[in-house]
C-alpha positions in Angstrom: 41.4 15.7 26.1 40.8 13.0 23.5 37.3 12.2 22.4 36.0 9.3 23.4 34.8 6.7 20.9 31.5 4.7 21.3 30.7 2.0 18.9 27.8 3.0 16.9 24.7 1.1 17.1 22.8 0.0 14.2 18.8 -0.9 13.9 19.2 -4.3 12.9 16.8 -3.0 9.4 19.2 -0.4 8.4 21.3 -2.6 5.8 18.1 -3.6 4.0 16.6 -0.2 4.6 19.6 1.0 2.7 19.8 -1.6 -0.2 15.8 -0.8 -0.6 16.3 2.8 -0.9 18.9 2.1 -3.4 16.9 -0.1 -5.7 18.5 -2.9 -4.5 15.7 -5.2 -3.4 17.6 -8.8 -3.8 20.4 -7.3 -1.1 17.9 -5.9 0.9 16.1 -9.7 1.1 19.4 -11.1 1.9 19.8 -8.7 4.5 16.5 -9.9 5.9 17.2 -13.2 5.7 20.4 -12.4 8.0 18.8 -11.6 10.5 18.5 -13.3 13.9 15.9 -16.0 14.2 14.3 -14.1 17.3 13.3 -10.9 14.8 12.5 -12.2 11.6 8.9 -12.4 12.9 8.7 -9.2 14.2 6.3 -6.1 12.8 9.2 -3.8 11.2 11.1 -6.6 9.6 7.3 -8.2 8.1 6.6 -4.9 6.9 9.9 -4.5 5.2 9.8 -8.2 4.2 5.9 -6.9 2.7 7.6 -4.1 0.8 10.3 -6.1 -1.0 7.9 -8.7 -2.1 6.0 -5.9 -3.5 9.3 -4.4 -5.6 10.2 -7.4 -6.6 6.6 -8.0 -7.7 5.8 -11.2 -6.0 2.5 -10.9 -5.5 1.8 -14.3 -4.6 4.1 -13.9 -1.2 3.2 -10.5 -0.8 -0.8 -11.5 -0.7 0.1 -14.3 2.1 2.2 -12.2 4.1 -0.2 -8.9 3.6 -3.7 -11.3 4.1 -1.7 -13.0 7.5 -0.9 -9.8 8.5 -4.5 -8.3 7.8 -6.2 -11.4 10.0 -3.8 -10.8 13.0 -4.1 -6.8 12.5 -7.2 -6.1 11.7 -7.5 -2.8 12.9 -4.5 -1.5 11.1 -5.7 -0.9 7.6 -3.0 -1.0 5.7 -2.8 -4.7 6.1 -6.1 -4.7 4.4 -4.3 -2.1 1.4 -1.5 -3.9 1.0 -3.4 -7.4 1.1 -6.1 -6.0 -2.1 -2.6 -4.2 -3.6 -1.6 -7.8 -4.1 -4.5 -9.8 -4.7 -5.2 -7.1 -7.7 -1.8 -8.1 -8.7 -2.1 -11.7 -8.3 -5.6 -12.5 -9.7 -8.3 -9.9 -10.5 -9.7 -6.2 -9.7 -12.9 -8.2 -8.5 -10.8 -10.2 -5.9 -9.3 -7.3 -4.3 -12.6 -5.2 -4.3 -13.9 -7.8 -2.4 -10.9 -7.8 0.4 -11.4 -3.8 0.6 -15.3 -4.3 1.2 -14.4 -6.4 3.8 -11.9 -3.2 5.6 -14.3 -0.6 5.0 -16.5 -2.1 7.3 -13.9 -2.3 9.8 -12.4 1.0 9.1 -15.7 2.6 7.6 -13.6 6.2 7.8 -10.2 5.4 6.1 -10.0 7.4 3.1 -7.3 5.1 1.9 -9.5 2.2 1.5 -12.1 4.2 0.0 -10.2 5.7 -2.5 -9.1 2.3 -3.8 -12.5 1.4 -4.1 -13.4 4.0 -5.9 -10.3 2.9 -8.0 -11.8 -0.7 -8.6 -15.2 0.6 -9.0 -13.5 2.8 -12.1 -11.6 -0.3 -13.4 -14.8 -2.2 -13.4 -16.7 0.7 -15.6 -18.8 1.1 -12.4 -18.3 5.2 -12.9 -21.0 6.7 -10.5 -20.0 4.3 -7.9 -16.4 5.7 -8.2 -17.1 9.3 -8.1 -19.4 8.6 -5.2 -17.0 6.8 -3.4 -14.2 9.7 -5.0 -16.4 12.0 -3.0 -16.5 10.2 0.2 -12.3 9.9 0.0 -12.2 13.6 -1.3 -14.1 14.5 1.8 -12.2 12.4 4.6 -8.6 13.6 2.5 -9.0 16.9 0.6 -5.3 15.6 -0.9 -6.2 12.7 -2.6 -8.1 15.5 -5.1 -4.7 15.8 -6.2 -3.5 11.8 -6.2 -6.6 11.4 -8.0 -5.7 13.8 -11.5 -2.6 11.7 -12.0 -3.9 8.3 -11.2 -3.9 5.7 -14.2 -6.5 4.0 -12.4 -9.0 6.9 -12.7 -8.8 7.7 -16.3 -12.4 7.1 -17.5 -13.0 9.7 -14.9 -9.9 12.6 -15.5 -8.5 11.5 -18.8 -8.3 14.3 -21.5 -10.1 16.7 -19.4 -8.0 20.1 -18.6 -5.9 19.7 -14.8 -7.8 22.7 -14.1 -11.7 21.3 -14.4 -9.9 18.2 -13.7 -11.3 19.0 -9.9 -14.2 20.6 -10.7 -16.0 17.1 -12.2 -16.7 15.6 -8.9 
């Protein structure tokens, strides 16, 4: 008995999925672009459209699309992230702490926007702020202990100290 064939279905994202796993960030905007009308607005594709913006490093796109996103969404927090990811990119440290400021009093126990505030707070020499708000993130997300040793961001804090006492300053 012959197998029988079935056309395969395809997530109308997998193309530009694809040419964004590949590096290819151009192809996977056309691919975007390609799509029907009806999902262009839709969550998945704005969140892939987010992502591209951000590897092609268009930050002014990617802070309208992420600070759109962040007024519609407000629960979901990584609006807020990617929103200050942008703005930090776009215009200053001080502009994006003040975005996060605003999420942490909407999402007062997301250790992802208190980590990046501790992150600005280190960038802005504001060093016991940002090992008090390390502590905090340490506390809600034992893991970013471990983000934190490698992260450029946190330098004045980690750099030049052995990876083993690395953990031990906080």
């Amino acid at each position: 008995m012959p197998i029988q064939q079935y056309p395969l279905q395809r997530h109308p994202l997998d193309s530009a999925l694809g040419y964004f796993y590949l590096g290819l960030f151009n192809d996977a905007w056309d691919e975007l672009e390609s799509l029907p009308v009806e999902l262009r607005l839709t969550d998945p594709v704005l969140e892939m459209r987010l992502a591209v913006y951000h590897a092609l490093h268009k930050w002014n796109p990617a802070r309208i699309l992420a600070e759109s996103l962040a007024q519609r969404f407000p629960e979901n927090p990584n609006w807020w992230i990617q929103w200050a990811y942008a703005l930090r990119r776009e215009k200053s440290v001080t502009d994006a702490r003040g975005v996060l400021w605003q999420a942490v009093q909407i999402h007062p126990a997301s250790p992802t926007i208190i980590y990046n505030l501790a992150c600005y707070a280190c960038l802005l020499g504001e060093m016991e702020e940002s090992k008090r708000l390390l502590k905090q993130a340490f506390a809600l997300e034992p893991d970013f202990k471990i983000t934190a040793l490698d992260d450029p961001d946190l330098n004045p804090i980690f750099g030049g100290v052995a990876r083993e006492d690395q953990q031990n300053q906080l």
